[in-house]
C-alpha positions as CSV (number, residue, x, y, z in Angstrom):
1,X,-35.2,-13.2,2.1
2,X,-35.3,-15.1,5.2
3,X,-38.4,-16.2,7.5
4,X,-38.3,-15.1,11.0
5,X,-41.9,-16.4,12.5
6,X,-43.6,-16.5,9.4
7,X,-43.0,-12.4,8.8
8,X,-40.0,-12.0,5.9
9,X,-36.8,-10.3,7.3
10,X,-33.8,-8.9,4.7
11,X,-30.6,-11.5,4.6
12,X,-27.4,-10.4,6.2
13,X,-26.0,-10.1,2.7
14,X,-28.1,-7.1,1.9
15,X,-29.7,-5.8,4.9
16,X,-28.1,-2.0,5.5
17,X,-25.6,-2.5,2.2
18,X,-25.9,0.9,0.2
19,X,-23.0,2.3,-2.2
20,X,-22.7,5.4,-0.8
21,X,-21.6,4.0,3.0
22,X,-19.9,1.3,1.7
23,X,-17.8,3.9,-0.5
24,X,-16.6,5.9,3.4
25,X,-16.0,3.0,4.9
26,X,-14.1,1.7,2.1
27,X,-12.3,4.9,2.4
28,X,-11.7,4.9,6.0
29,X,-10.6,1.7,6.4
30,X,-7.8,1.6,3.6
31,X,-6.6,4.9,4.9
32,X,-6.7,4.2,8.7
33,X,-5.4,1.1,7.9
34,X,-1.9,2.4,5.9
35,X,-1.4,6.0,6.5
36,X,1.3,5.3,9.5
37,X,3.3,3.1,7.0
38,X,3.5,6.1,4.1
39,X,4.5,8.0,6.6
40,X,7.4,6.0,7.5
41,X,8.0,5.2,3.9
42,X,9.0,8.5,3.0
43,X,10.3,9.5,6.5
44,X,12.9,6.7,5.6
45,X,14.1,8.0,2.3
46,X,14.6,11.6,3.9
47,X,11.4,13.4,3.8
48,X,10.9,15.9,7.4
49,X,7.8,15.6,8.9
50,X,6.6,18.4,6.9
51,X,7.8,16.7,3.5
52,X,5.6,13.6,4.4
53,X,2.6,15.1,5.3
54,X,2.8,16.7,2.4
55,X,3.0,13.3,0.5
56,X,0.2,11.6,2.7
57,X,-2.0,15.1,1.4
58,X,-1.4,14.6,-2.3
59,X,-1.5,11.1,-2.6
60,X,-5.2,11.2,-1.4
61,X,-6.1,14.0,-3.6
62,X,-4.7,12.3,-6.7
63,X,-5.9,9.1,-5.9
64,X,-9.2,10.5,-4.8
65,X,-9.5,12.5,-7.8
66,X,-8.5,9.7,-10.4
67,X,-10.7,7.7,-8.6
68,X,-13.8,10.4,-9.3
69,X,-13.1,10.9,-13.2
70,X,-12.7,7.0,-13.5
71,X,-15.8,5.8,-11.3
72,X,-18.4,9.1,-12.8
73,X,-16.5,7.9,-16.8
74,X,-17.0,4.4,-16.6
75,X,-19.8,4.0,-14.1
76,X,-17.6,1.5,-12.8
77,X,-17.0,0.8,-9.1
78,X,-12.9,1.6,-10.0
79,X,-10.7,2.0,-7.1
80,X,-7.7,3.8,-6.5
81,X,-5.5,4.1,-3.6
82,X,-1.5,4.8,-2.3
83,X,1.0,1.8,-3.0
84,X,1.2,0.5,0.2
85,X,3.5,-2.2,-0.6
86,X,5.6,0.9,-1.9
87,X,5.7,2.7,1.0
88,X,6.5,-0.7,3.0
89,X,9.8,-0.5,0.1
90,X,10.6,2.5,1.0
91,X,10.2,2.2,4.8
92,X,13.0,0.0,4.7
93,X,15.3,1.7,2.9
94,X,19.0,2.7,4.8
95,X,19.5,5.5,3.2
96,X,19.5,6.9,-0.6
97,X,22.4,9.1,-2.6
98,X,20.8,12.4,-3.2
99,X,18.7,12.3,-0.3
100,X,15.8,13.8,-0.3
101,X,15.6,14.7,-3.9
102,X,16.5,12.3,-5.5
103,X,14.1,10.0,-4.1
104,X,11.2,12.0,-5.4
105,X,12.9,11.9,-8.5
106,X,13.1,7.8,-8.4
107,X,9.0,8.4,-7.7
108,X,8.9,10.7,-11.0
109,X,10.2,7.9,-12.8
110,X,8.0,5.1,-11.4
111,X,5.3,6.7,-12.2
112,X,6.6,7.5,-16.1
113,X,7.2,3.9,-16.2
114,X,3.6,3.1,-15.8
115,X,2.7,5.8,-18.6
116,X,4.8,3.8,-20.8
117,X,3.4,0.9,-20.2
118,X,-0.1,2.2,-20.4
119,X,1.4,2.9,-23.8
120,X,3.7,0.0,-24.7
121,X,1.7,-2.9,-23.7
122,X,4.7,-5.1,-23.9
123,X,6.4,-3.3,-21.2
124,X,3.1,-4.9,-19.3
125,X,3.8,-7.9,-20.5
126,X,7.2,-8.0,-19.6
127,X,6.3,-6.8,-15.7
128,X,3.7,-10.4,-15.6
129,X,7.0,-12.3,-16.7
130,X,8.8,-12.4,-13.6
131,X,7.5,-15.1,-12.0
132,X,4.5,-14.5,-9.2
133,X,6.3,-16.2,-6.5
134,X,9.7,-14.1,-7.0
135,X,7.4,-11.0,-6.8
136,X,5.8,-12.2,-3.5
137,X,9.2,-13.5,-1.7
138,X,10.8,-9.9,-2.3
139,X,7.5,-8.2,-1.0
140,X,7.5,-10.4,2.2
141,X,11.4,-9.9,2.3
142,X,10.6,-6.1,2.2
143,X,7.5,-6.7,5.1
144,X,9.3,-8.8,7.6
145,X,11.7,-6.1,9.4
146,X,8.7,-3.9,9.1
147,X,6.6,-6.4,11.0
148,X,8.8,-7.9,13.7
149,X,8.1,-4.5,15.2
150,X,5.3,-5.3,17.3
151,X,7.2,-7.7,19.0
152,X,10.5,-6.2,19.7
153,X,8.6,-2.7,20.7
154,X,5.9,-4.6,23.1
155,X,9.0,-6.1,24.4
156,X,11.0,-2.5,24.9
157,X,8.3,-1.0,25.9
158,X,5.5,-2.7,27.1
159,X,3.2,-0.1,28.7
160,X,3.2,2.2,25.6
161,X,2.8,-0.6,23.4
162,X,0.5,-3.0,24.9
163,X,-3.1,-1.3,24.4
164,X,-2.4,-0.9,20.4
165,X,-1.5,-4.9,20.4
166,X,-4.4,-5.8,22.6
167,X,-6.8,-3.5,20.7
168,X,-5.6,-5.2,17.4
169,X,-6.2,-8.8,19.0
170,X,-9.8,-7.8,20.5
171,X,-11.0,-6.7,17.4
172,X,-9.3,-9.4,15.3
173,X,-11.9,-11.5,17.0
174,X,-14.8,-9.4,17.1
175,X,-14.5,-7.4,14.1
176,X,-11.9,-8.3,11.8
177,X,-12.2,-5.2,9.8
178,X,-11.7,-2.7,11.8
179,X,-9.0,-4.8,13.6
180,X,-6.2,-2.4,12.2
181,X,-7.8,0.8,12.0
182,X,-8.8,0.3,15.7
183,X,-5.3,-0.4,16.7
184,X,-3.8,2.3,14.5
185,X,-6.8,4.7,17.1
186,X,-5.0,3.5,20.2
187,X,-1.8,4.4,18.9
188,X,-3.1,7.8,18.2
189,X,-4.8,7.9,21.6
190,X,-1.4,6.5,23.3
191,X,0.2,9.7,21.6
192,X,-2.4,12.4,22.5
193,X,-2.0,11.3,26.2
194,X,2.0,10.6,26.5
195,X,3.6,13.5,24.2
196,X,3.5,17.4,23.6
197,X,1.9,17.8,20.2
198,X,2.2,21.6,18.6
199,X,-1.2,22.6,17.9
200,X,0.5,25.5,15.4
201,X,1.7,21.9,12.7
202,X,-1.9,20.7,12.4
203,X,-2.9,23.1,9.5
204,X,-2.1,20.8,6.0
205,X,-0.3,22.4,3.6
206,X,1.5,21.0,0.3
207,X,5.7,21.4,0.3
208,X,7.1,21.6,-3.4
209,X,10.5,19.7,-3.4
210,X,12.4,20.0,-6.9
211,X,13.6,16.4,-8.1
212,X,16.6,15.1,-8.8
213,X,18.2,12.0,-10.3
214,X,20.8,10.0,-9.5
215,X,20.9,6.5,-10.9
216,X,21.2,4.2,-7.4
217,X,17.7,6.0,-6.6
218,X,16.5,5.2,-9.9
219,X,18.0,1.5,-10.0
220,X,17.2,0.9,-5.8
221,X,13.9,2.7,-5.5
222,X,11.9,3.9,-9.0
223,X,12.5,0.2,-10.8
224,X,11.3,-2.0,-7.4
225,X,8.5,1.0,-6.4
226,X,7.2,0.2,-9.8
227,X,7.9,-3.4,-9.7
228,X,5.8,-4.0,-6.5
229,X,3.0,-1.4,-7.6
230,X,2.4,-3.4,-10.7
231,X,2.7,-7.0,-9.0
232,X,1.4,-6.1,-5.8
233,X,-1.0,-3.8,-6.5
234,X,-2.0,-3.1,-10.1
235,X,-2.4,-6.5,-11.5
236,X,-4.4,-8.2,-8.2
237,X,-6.7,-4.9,-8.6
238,X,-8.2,-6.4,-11.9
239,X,-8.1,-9.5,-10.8
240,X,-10.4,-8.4,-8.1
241,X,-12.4,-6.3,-10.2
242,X,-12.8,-9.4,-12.6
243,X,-14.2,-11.8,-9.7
244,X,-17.1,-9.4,-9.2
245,X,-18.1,-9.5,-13.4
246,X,-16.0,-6.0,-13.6
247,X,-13.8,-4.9,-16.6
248,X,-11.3,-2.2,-15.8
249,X,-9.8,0.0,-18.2
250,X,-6.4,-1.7,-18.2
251,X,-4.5,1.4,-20.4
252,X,-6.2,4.5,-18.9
253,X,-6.5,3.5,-15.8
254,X,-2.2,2.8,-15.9
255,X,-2.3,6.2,-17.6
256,X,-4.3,8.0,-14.9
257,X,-2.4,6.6,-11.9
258,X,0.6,7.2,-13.7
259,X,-0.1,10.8,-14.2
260,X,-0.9,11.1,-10.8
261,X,1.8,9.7,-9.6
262,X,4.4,11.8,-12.0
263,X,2.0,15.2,-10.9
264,X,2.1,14.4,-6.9
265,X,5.9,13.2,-7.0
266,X,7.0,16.7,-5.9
267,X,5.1,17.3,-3.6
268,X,6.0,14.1,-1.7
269,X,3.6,11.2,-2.8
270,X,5.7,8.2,-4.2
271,X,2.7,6.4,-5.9
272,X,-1.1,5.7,-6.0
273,X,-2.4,2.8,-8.5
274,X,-5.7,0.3,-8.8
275,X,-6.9,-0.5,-5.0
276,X,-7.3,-4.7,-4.0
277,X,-8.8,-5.1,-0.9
278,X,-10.6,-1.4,-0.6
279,X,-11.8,-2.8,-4.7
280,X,-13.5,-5.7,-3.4
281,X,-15.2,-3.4,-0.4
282,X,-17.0,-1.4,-3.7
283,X,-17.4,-3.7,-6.3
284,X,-18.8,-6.1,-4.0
285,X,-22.1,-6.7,-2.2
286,X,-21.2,-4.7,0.1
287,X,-22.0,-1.8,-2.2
288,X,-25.9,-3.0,-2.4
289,X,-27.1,-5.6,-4.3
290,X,-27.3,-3.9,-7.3
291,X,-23.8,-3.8,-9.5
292,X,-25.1,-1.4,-12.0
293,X,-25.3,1.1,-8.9
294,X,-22.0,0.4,-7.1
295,X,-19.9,2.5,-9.2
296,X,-21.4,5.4,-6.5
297,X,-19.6,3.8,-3.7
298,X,-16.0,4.9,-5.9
299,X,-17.6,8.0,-6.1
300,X,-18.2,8.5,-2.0
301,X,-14.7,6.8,-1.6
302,X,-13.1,9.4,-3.8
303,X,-14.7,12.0,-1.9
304,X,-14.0,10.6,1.6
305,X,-9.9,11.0,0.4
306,X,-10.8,14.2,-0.5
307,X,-11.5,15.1,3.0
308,X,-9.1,13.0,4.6
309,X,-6.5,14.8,3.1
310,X,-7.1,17.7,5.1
311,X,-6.1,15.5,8.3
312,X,-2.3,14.4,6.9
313,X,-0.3,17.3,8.3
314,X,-1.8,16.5,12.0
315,X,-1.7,12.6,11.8
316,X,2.2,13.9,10.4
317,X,2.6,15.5,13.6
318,X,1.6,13.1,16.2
319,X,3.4,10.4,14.3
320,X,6.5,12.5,14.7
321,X,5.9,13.1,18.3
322,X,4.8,9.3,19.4
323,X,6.9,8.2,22.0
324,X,9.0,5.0,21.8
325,X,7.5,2.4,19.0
326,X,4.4,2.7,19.6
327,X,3.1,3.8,16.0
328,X,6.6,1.2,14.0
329,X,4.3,-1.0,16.3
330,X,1.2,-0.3,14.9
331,X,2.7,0.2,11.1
332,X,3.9,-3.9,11.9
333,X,0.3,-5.4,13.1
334,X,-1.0,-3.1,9.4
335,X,1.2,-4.9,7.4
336,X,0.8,-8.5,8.8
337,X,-2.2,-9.4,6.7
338,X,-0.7,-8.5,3.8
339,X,3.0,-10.4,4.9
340,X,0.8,-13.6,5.8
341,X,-0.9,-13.2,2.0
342,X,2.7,-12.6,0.0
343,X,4.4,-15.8,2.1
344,X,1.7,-18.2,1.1
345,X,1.9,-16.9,-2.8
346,X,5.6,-17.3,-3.1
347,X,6.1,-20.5,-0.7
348,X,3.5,-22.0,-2.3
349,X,4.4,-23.7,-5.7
350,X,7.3,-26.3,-4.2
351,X,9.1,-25.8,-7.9
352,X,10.3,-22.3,-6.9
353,X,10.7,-22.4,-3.2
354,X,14.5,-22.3,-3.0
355,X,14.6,-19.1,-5.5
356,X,11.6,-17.8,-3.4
357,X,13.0,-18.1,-0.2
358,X,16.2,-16.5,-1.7
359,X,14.8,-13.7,-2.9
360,X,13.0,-12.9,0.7
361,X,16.3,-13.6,2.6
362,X,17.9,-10.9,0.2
363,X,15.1,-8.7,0.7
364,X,14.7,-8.4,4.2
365,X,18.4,-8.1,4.8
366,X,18.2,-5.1,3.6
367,X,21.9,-5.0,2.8
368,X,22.8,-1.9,0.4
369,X,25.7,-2.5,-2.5
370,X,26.7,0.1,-4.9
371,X,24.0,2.5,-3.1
372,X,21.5,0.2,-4.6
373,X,18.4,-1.2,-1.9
374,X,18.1,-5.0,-1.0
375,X,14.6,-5.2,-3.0
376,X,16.5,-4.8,-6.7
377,X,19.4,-7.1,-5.4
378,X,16.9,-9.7,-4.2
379,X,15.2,-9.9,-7.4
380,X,18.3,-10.1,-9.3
381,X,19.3,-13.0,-6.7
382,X,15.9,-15.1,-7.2
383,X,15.9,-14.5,-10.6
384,X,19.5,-15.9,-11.1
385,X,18.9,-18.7,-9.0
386,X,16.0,-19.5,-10.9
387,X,17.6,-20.1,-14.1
388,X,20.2,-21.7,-12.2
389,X,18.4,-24.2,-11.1
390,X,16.1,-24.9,-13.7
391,X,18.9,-25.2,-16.4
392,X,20.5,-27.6,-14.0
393,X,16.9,-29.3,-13.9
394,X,16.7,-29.4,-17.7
395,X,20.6,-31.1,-18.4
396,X,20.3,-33.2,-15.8
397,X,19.9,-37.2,-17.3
């Protein structure tokens, strides 16, 4: 408590904290703050607009729902959310054989990959063997095009542009938070004013899209999809969970997002796993001060997806219909946080920097050989180089 002329007044860190808000805003945030980039993620591997609201719809109903049975099971504050580093994979992605198809087939098989290794823990194991900082290089690799987009669309296009950038930077400084849901609301404002929207797309509505294979989907998109899910998202989600005195359910929880992915991959979604920065919204003090009590603000989050799913197909159709780069623009500024984290990991430990910086060069190339993405070759690159140079290391006199 603190003393405010001798009459006690509740401290900033748990004045107004209760699970239940800090569960919706949780919920708002991480949506608000990613939705644009699914949206281009699957736009980019061939989905209509149609075909990706139906994605955006399922993933938050079977991340929302996995997040209920986990949270009300374990009475744990367990979150769950949409790869977003997946959907940054896919939003640069040229082009993929099979279209359409066969990329929700390569999202079928991510998400059967992390049922097996909820069952075969060595597959697991085998995932935390590539080396952190190779992991990070090709997930700033595959975020750099994506956020160089602010700058090259203010620059086109500066009237359309400039109140989602100077929305971001005002509330950068006064509310960090709500820095990129606020710009990703100006973008949606710019859009509302500027372009025709057809009221008659708004209703949501779930499109069923048989899969198919073909093995430069699986190789290009299902092995690095589930690659940067487990790196990026997945393993940093119990780490998270851990700093706050948490214990998550390492096997059924991989078996429950894994599910969910397989069960949504048809009707668009590419991928939902273990949340990181929305986790540390409900396991931490945020949720109230009392930890045995914040598994309720999973609960509210869960729900809050619920509902949110009923707004994909109209956030669908006024992403379609934004004019110029306004909402690649506001998709960038999103991802910048999370490019500034994933460059400091992999540049950090001066023993793998060349391999590192390799393995980002390769990724954001995005060069495509043998109808295979730049995120598998880039891997294969830093990983080569790797041994490469530490063999040379270990011969050397």
């Amino acid at each position: 408590m603190v003393e405010v002329r001798g009459r006690p007044r509740p401290s900033l860190e748990t004045s107004g904290h209760n699970p239940i808000a800090a569960g919706i805003v949780a919920a708002i945030v991480g949506f608000s703050s990613a939705f644009v980039v699914v949206l281009a993620g699957l736009t980019a591997v061939g989905a209509t607009p149609e075909q990706a609201a139906s994605g955006l719809l399922v993933l938050c109903v079977t991340a929302g729902t996995g997040m209920l049975w986990m949270a009300i099971r374990h009475r744990t504050p367990i979150s769950l959310a949409w790869s977003t580093p997946g959907a940054a994979l896919l939003a640069t992605t040229s082009g993929v054989t099979g279209g359409w198809p066969a990329a929700v087939g390569s999202f079928v098989v991510a998400g059967a990959l992390i049922i097996v290794t909820a069952a075969v823990p060595k597959l697991g194991d085998l995932v935390a063997s590539i080396p952190p900082a190779l992991a990070k290089a090709m997930l700033a690799g595959v975020l750099l095009p994506l956020c160089l987009a602010p700058v090259v669309e203010l620059v086109d296009d500066p009237e359309v542009v400039a109140p989602t950038v100077l929305t971001w930077l005002v509330l950068l400084r006064l509310a960090r938070r709500w820095a990129v849901p606020g710009a990703l609301a100006a973008a949606l404002i710019t859009v509302l004013v500027t372009a025709d929207v057809d009221a008659s797309a708004l209703a949501p509505s779930l499109t069923w899209t048989t899969p198919h294979w073909t093995l430069s989907a699986v190789v290009g998109i299902a092995l690095p999809l589930y690659v940067v899910t487990m790196a990026s998202q997945n393993v940093p989600g119990v780490a998270v969970m851990a700093g706050f005195g948490y214990k998550v359910p390492w096997r059924e929880t991989l078996a429950v997002t894994g599910i969910g992915t397989v069960v949504g991959a048809p009707a668009g979604g590419h991928a939902i796993n273990l949340a990181a920065i929305t986790a540390a919204l409900n396991a931490g003090p945020d949720a109230g001060p009392d930890k045995s009590r914040r598994w309720i603000a999973a609960v509210s989050g869960a729900i809050t997806y619920l509902v949110l799913a009923v707004t994909s197909a109209a956030l669908a159709t006024l992403v379609a219909a934004a004019p110029g780069g306004v909402m690649q623009a506001a998709a960038g500024l999103a991802l910048l946080g999370t490019l500034g984290s994933a460059l400091a990991d992999s540049l950090a430990d001066v023993s793998e920097r060349e391999a590192a910086a390799a393995t980002l060069v390769v990724a954001a190339s995005g060069v495509t050989i043998g109808g295979v993405g730049a995120a598998f070759w880039a891997l294969v690159v830093g990983l080569v180089l790797r041994w490469f140079l530490k063999v040379g290391r270990a011969t050397a006199p």
